[in-house]
C-alpha positions in Angstrom: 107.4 95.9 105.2 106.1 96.3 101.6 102.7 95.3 100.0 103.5 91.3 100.0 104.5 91.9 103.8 108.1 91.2 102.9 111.1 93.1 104.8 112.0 96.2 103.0 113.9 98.0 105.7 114.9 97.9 109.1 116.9 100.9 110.9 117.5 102.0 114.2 119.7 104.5 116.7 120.4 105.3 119.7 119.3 108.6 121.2 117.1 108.7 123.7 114.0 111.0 123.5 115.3 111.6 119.8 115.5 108.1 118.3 111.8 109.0 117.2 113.2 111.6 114.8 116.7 110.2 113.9 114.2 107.0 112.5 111.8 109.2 111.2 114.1 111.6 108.9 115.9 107.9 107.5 112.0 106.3 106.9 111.2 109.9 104.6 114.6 109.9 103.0 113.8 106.6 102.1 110.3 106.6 100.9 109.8 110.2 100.1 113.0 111.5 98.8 114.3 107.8 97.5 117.4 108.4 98.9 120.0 105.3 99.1 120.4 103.7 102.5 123.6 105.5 103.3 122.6 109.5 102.1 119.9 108.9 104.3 122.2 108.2 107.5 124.0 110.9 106.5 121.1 113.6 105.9 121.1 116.4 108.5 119.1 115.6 111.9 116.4 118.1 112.5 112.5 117.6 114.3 111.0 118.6 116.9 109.9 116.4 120.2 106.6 119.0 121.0 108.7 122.1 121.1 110.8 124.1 118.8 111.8 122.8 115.3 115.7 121.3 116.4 118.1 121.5 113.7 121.6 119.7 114.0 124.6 122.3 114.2 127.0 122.3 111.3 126.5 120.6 107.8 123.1 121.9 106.1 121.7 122.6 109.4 122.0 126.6 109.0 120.1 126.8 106.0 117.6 124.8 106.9 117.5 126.8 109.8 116.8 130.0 108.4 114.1 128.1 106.2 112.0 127.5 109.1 112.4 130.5 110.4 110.9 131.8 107.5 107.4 129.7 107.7 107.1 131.2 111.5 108.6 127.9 113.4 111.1 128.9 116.5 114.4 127.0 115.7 116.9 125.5 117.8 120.2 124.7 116.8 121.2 121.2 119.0 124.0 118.5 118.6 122.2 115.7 117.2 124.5 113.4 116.5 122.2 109.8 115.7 124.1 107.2 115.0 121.6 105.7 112.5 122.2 102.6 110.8 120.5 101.2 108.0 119.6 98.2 105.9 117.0 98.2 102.8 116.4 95.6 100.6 115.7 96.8 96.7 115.8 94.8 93.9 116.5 91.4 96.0 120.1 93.5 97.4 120.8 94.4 100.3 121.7 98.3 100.9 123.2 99.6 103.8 124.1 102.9 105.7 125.9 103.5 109.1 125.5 107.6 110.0 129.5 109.0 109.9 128.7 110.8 112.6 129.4 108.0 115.0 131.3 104.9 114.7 130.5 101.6 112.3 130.3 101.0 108.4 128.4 99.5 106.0 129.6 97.2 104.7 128.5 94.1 101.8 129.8 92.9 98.4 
């Protein structure tokens, strides 16, 4: 919701125990990095769930990886393959995402 209380976003996945960081990732691409809707489906799973830092196998997983390595975390390469799907309004659009990991599009005008 933003300031007014207004929908800005709503995203979910499937995942089990991991949903928490599959939604988490897409809220900080969002906000933080102002990533679009889809780039943020898209962006490499990683997190941890009270254990070592997971990073998803493939893509940019490696290097980021080896970057947490390097500020002392124990890494854990994992499949982590969300399934996150996205929908933010900005400038009274709509702006989707649907992760191409698993099946579904985005789709609009």
């Amino acid at each position: 919701f933003d300031a007014k209380g207004e929908v800005e976003a709503v995203l979910g996945s499937p995942g089990g125990s991991r949903i928490i960081l599959y939604v988490l990732k897409s809220l900080v691409a969002l906000i933080d990095w102002g990533m679009d809707a889809q780039a943020a489906a898209a962006l490499v799973n990683f997190g941890s769930r009270n254990g070592p830092f997971e990073v998803e196998h493939g893509r940019d997983g490696p290097w980021l990886a080896l970057k947490m390595r390097a500020l002392g975390h124990e890494v854990t390469p994992s499949f982590l393959v969300s399934g996150t799907h996205i929908v933010v309004r900005r400038g009274g659009r709509l702006e989707g995402g649907a992760d191409p990991r698993r099946e579904g599009v985005a789709r609009g005008e």
